[in-house]
C-alpha positions in Angstrom: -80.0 -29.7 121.5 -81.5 -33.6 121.0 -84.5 -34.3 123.2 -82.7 -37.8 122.9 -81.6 -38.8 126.6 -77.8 -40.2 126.9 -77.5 -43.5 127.8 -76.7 -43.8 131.2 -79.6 -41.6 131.9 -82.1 -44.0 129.5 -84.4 -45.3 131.7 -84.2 -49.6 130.5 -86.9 -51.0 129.1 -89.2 -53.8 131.1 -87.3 -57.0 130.9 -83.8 -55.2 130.0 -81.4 -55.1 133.0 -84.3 -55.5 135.1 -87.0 -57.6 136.3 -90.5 -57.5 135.0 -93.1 -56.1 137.9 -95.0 -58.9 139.8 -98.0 -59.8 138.2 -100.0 -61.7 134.9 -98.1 -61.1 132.0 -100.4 -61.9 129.8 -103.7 -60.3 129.4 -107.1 -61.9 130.2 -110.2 -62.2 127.9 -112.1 -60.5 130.2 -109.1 -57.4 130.1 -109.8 -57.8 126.2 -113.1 -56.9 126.1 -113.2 -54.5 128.5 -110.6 -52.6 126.2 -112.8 -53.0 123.3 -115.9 -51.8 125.2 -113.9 -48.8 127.2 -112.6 -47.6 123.9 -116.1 -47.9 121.8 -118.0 -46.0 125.0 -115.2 -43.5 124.8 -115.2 -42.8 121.3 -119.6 -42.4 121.1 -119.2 -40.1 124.1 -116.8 -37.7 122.4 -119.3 -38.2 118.7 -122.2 -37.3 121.3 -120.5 -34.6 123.5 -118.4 -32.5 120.4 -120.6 -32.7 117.7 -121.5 -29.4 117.5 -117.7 -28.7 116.7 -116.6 -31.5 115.0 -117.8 -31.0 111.6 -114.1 -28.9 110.5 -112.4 -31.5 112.1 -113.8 -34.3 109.9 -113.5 -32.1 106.7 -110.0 -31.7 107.0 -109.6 -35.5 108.2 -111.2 -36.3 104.4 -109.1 -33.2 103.2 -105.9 -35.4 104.3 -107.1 -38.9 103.4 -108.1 -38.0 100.2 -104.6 -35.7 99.4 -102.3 -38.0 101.1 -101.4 -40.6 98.0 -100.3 -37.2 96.4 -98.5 -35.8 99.1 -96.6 -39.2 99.1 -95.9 -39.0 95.5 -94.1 -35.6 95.6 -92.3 -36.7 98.9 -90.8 -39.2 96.5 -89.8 -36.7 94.0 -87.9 -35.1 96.4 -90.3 -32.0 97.9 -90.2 -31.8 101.4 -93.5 -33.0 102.9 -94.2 -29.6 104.4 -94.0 -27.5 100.9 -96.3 -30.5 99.6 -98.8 -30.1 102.0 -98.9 -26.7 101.6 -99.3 -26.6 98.4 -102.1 -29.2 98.2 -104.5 -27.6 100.7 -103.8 -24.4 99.5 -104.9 -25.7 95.5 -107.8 -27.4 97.3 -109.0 -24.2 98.9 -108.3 -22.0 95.5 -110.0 -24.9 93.6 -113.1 -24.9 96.0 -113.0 -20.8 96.0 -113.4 -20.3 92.4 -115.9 -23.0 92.5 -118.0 -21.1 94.7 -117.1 -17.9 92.9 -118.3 -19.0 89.6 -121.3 -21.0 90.2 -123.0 -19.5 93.4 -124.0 -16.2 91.3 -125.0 -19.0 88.9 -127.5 -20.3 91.2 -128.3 -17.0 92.2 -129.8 -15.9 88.7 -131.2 -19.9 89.1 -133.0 -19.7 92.1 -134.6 -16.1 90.7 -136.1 -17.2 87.7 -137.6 -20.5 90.1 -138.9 -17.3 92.0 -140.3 -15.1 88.7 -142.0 -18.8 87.2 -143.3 -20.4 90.2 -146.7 -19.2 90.1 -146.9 -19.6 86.2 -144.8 -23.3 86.8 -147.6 -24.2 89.2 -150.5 -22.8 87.2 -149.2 -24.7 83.9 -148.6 -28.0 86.3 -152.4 -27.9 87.9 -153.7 -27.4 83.9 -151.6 -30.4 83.1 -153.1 -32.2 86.0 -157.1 -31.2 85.5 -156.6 -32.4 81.9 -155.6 -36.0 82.5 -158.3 -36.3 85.4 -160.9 -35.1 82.4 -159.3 -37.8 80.4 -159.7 -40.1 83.2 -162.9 -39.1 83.9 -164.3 -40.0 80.5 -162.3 -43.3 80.3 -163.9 -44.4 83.6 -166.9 -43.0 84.2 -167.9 -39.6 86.9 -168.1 -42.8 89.4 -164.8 -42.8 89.5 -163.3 -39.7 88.7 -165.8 -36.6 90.2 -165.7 -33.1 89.8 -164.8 -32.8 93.4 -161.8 -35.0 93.1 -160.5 -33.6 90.7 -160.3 -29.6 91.6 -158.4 -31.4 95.1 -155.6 -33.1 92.9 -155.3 -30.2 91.1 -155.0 -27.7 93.6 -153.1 -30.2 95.9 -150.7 -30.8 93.3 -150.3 -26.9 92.9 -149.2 -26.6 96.2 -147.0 -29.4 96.2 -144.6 -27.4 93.1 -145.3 -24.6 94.8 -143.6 -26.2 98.5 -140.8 -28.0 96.7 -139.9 -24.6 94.7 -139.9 -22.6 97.9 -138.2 -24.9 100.1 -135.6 -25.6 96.5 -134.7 -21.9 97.1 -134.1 -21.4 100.8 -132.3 -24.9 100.5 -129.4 -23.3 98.1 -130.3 -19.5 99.2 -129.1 -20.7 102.5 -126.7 -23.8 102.4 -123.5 -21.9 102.9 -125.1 -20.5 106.1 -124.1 -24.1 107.3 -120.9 -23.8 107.8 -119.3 -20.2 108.7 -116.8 -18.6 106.6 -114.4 -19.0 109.5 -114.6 -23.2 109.4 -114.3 -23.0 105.6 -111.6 -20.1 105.4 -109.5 -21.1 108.5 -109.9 -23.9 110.7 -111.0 -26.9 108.0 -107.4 -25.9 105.4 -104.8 -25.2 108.9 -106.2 -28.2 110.2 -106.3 -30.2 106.9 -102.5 -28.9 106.6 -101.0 -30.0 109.7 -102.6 -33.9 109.8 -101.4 -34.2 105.9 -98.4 -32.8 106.6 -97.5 -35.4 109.8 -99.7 -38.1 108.4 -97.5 -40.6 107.9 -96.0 -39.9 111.6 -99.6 -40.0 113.0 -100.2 -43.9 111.4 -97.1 -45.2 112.8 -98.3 -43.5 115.9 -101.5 -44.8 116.0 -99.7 -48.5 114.6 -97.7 -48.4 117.8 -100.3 -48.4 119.6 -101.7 -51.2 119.0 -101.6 -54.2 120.9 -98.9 -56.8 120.1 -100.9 -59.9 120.1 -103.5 -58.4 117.5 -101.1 -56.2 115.8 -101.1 -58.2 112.5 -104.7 -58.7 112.8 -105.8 -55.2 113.0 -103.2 -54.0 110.2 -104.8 -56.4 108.2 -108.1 -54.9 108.4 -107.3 -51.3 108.6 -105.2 -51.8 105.5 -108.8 -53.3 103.9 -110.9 -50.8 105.2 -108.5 -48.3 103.7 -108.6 -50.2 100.1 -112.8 -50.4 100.3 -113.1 -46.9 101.9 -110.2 -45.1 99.6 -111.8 -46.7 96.4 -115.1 -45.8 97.1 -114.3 -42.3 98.5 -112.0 -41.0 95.4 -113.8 -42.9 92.8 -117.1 -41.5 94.2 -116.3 -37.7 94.2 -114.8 -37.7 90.6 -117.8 -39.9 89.4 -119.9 -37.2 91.2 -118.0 -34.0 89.5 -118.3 -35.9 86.2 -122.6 -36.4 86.5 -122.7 -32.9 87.4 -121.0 -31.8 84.1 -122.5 -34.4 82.4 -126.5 -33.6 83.4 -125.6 -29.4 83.4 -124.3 -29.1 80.3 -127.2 -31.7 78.9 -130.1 -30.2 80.0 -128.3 -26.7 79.2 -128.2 -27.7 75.6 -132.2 -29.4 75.3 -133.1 -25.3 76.7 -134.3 -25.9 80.6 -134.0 -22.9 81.8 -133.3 -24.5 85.5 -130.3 -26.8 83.8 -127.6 -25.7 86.3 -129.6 -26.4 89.9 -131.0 -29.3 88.3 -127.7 -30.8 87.1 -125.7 -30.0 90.7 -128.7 -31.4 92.5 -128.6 -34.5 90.7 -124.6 -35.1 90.5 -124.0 -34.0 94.3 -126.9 -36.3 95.3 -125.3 -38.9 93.4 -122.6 -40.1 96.3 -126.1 -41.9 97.3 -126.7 -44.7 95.2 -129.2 -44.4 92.5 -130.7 -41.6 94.9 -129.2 -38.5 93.1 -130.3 -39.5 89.0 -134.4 -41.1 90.7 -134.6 -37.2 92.3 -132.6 -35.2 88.9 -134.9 -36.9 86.6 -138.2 -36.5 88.7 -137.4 -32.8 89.3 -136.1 -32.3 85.5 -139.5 -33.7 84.3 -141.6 -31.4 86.6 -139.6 -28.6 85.5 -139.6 -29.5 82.2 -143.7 -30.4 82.0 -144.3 -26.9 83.2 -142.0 -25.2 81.2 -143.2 -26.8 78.4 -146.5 -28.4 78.8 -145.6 -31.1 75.9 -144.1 -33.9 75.4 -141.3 -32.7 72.3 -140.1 -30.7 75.5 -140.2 -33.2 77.6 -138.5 -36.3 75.4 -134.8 -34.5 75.5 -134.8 -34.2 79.6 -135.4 -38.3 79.6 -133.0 -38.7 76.7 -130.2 -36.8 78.7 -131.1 -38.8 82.1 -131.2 -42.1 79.8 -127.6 -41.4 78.5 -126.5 -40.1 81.9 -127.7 -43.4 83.6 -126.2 -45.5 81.0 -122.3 -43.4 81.0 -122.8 -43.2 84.6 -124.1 -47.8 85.2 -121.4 -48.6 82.4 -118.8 -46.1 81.6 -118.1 -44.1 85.1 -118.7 -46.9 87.5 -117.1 -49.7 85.9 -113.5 -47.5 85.1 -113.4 -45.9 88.2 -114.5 -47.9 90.9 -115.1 -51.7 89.8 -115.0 -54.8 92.0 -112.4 -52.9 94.3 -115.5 -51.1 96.5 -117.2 -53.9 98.2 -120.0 -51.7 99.6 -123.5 -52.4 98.6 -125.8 -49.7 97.3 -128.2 -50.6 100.3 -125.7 -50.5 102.7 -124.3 -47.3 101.8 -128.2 -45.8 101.8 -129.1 -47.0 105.1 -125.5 -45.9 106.6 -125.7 -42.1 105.0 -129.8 -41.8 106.5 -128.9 -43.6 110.0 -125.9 -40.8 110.5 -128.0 -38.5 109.4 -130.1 -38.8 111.7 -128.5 -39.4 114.7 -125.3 -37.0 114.5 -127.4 -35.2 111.7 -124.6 -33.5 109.0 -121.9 -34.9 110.4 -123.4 -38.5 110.8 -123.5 -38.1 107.0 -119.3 -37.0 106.7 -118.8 -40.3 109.1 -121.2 -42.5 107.7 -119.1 -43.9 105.1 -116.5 -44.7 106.5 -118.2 -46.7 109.8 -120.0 -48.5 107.1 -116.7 -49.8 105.5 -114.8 -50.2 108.7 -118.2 -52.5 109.7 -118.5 -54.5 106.2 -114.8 -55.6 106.6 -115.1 -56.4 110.2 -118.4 -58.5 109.5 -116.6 -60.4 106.0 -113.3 -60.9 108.9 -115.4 -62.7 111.5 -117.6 -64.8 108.5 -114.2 -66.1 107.4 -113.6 -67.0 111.3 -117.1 -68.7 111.2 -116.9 -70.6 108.1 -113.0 -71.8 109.2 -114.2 -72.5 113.0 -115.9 -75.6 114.2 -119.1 -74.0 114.6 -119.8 -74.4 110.8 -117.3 -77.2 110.4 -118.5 -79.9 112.6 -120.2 -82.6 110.7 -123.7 -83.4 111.8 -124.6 -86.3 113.8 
């Protein structure tokens, strides 16, 4: 049976076959902004009020984004868009499975030898530090350097390795408790199914709802943001999957023994901009100093980061993302801490994106600026 009413019951449209209602037919500026205001209030309320729950949501809202141009593909090979779909997530989820599979027991044996050498780490760190200050101390004089000074540094800097191994440890130990096996297993992948599955419908959706006298306009910039957001966004997680590989399998092969938490720590952390390779090469070089206590140990770790740095500034970057991302490094920094910190984890998931939908709005009304007569008009 079609849901599709017969003619003579279709109800006409306004201004077919019968008059439009009394009233403005055109809307005002004031009606404008209160649009724009009613729908930015009502969008923060919902952030504030459902984000203890919205975290799944926004996964599988990535999940579809991101498999959508290959959904599209096989549609035009001729696979329905359901069986696509399907299959997509479901690899995803395998994919992301095995992952967690194969390197959590990894991290495991990781985090239980940062256990077992912590104390001896910390001990060969503090030596390390007591015999520069004595260096120091002879270089400069006891006015300078004191006795006193020096046992604080040392047992302050102790401490310090001792803190960041601890907190290193419940940090992994315990980062799947952040999300419950139920989001991951079930709602993120049925979710992520159905919105890639009617994506397409749900655009045209949203697209007809826009209003007819800024229809063009706000294609225009969605259709940006999507180009700046996409880029950065697919090109960022492969570059990230290839730093991990890359700074794993290096350090694996100069002997630290902490190669695999070191090299996921520094290619995860690298969707922040020079962020992830400043924090894998200081942590690689404490690791490696107190593994080691000399410098032959300590010249592979900064050759690895060196070539890392240069593959990652003039090989990875350059292929895969280019001129097409138009989002600064400091941009991106301040967006990712700022939604941090007021929606905390899933700030981070939306920071991105805002940040692009903001940088095209603000290039969009510079254009408007530098065409209007408020830069235009000559001076007097």
């Amino acid at each position: 049976m079609s849901l599709t009413m017969p003619p003579s019951l279709t109800p006409p449209a306004p201004g077919r076959g019968r008059p439009l209602p009394p009233g403005p037919h055109h809307a005002t500026p004031r009606q404008r902004r209160n649009l724009v205001l009613g729908l930015l209030a009502g969008v923060l309320f919902c952030l504030w009020l459902f984000s203890g729950i919205l975290t799944p949501f926004v996964l599988a809202i990535c999940m579809a984004y991101f498999l959508d141009p290959l959904a599209t593909r096989m549609a035009g090979l001729g696979i329905p868009r359901t069986l696509s779909a399907a299959l997509l997530v479901g690899l995803m989820m395998v994919a992301a499975l095995l992952t967690v599979l194969l390197v959590y027991p990894l991290l495991l044996v990781q985090i239980g030898i940062l256990l077992t050498r912590l104390p001896a780490y910390a001990a060969s760190i503090g030596g390390q530090v007591r015999d520069l200050l004595l260096h120091l101390e002879e270089a400069a004089g006891p006015e300078v350097v004191d006795a006193r000074l020096r046992e604080l540094v040392v047992s302050q800097a102790g401490q310090m390795v001792s803190f960041l191994g601890t907190a290193a440890t419940r940090l992994i130990g315990g980062g799947l408790a952040l999300f419950s096996v139920f989001t991951l297993v079930v709602v993120t992948p049925v979710v992520g199914f159905y919105l890639l599955r009617d994506w397409p419908g749900i655009m045209l959706r949203i697209e007809s709802w826009l209003p007819r006298r800024s229809a063009p306009t706000l294609r225009h910039l969605a259709l940006e943001t999507d180009r700046v957001l996409g880029g950065w966004f697919r090109g960022q997680l492969i570059c990230c999957l290839i730093l991990v590989v890359l700074y794993a399998g290096g350090l694996s092969l100069v002997g630290l023994e902490l190669a695999l938490m070191v090299g996921l720590f520094a290619g995860i952390l690298s969707f922040i901009p020079y962020v992830g390779t400043f924090t894998g090469f200081v942590t690689a070089l404490v690791l490696a100093a107190a593994q080691w206590g000399t410098w032959s140990g300590i010249w592979p770790v900064i050759a690895v980061f060196a070539v890392g740095h240069i593959i990652e500034g003039y090989i990875i970057y350059p292929r895969l993302l280019g001129d097409r991302v138009e989002l600064h490094a400091v941009w991106v920094i301040f967006a990712l801490f700022a939604g941090g910190v007021a929606l905390g984890f899933l700030g981070v998931l939306l920071a991105v994106p805002i940040a692009a939908a903001i940088g095209v709005l603000a290039r969009f009304w510079m254009r408007k600026y530098l065409e209007s007569p408020l830069y235009l008009d000559p001076p007097r």
